[in-house]
C-alpha positions as CSV (number, residue, x, y, z in Angstrom):
1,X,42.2,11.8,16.5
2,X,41.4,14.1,14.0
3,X,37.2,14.4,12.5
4,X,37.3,12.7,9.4
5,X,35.7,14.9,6.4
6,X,31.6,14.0,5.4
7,X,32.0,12.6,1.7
8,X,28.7,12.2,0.2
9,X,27.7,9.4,-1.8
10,X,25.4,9.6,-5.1
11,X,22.1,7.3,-4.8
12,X,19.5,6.0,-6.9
13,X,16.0,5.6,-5.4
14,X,14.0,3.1,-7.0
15,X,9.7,3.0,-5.6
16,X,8.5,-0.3,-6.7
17,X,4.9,-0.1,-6.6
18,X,1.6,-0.8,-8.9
19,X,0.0,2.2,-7.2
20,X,2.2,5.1,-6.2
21,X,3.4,8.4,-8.4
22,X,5.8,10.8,-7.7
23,X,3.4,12.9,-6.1
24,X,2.1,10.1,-3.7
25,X,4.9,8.7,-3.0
26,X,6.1,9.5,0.5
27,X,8.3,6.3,1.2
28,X,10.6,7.6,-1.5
29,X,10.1,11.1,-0.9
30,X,11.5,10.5,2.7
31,X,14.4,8.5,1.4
32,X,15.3,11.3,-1.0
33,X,14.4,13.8,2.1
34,X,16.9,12.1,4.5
35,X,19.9,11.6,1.6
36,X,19.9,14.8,0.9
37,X,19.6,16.8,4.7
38,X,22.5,14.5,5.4
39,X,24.4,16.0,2.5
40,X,24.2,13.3,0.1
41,X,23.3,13.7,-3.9
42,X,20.2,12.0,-5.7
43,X,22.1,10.7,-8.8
44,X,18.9,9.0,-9.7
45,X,14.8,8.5,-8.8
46,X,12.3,6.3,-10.7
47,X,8.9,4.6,-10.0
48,X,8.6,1.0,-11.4
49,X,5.9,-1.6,-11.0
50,X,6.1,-4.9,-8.9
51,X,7.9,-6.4,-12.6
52,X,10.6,-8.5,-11.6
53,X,12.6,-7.6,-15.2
54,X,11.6,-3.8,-14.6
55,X,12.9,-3.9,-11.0
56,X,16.3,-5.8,-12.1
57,X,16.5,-3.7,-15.4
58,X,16.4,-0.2,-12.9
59,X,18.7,-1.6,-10.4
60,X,21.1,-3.5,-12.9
61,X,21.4,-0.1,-14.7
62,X,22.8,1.6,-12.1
63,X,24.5,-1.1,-10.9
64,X,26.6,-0.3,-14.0
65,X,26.6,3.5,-13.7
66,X,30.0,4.6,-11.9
67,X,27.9,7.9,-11.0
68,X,25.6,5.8,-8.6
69,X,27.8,4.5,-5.0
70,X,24.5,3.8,-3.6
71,X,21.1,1.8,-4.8
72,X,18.0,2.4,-2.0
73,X,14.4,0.6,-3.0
74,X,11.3,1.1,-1.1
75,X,8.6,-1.4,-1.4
76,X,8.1,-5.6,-2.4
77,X,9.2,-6.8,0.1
78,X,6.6,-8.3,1.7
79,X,5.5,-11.9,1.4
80,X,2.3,-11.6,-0.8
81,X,2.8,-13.2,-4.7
82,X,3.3,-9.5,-6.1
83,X,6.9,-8.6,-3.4
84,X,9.3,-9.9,-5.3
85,X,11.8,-7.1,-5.0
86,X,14.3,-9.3,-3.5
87,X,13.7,-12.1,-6.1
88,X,14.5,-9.6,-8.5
89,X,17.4,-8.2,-7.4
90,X,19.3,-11.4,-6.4
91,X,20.8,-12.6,-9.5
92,X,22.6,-9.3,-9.2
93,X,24.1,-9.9,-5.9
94,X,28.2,-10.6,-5.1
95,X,28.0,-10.5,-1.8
96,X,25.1,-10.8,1.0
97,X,25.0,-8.1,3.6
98,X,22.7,-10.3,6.0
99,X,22.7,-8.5,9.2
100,X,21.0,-5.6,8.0
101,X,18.4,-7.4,7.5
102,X,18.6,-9.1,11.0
103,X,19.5,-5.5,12.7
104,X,16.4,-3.9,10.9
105,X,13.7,-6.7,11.4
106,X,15.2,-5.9,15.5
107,X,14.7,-2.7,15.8
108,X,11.6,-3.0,13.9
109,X,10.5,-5.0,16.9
110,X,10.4,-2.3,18.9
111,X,8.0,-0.7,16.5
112,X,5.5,-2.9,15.1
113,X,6.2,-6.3,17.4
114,X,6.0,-9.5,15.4
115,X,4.6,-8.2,12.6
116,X,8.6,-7.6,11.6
117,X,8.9,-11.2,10.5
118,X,6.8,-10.2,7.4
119,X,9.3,-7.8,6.3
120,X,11.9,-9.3,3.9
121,X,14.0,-6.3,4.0
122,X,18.0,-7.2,3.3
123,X,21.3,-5.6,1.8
124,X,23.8,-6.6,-0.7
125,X,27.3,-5.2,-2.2
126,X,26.1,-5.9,-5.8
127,X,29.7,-5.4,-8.0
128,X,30.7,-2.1,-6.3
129,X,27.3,-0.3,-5.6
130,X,25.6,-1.0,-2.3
131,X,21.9,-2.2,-2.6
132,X,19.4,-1.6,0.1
133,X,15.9,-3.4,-0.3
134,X,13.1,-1.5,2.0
135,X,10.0,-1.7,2.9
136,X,7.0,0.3,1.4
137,X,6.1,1.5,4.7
138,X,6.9,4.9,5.2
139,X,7.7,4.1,9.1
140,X,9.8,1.5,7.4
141,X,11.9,2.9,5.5
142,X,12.3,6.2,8.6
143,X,14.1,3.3,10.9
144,X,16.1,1.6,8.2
145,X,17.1,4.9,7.4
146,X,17.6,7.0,10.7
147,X,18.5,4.1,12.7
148,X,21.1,2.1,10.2
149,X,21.9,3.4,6.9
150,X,22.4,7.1,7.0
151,X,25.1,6.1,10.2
152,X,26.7,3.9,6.8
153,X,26.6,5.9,4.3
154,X,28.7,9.0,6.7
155,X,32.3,7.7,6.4
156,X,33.0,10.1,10.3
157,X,31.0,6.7,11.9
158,X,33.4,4.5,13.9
159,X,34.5,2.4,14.1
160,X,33.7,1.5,10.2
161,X,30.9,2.5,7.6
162,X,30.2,1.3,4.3
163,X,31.6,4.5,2.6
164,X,35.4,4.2,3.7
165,X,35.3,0.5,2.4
166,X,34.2,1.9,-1.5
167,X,38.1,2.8,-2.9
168,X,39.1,-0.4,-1.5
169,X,36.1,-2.7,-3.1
170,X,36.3,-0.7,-6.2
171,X,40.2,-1.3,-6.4
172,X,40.0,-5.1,-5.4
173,X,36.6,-5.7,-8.2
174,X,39.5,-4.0,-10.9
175,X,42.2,-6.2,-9.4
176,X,41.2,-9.2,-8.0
177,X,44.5,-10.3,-7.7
């Protein structure tokens, strides 16, 4: 069977965080890093605070924007009052993507033992863009990353990946016929 050809994807990077700026943040530094020495574009990058509105607003906006395939967040979502990443986002979801959540918080395991069961970390097809919710840890976001998304996001993976499913989701959201 013939190689199938790398199509890159365009994603947004979205640091939620009180504390971090551009220049100290390394979780989405190394998401931007990885995305792009895989061959993908950085359609977008922004810093917001741990604002549930300012987190949906970021997301929901390129939800919207046909430039952006791929939405990838670093940080809240943890289980202390200010993570509420995934509270923010979830009025935006269509459709649940639960075992990434499940396949991270495993091979998290093998990293940081129990101490994966505080990580709230999940997926979502939100309209036609793909939402990734990651930790703040730098470590984190390396696995979810290395270990699970970047195999996604490269439509040569078999047997499937996210990115050969896009023309199809996009057709069927114009069409639900």
């Amino acid at each position: 069977m013939a190689e199938r050809e790398f199509i890159p994807v365009h994603v947004g990077v979205l640091t939620v965080s009180d504390t971090r700026t551009t220049e100290t943040d390394r979780s989405g530094q190394t998401i931007v890093d990885l995305l792009v020495e895989a061959g993908h574009r950085i359609a977008a990058r922004r810093i917001v605070t741990d604002n549930r509105e300012a987190i949906r607003d970021a997301v929901a906006a390129w939800i919207a924007d046909p430039a952006v395939d791929v939405v990838i967040t670093t940080g809240g979502t943890g289980v202390t009052p200010r993570d509420i990443t995934p509270e923010a986002v979830a009025p935006l979801v269509t459709k649940p993507i639960p075992g990434f959540g499940e396949l991270f918080r495993w091979l998290s395991y093998d990293e940081i033992g129990t101490s994966t069961i505080q990580s709230r970390a999940e997926a979502a097809l939100c309209e036609t863009t793909y939402v990734f919710l990651l930790p703040g840890s730098t470590g984190a976001v390396r696995t979810a990353m290395t270990r699970i998304i970047l195999s996604q996001l490269d439509h040569r993976h078999r047997p499937c990946n996210f990115v050969e499913l896009l023309p199809r989701i996009r057709a069927e959201r114009e069409d639900p016929s």
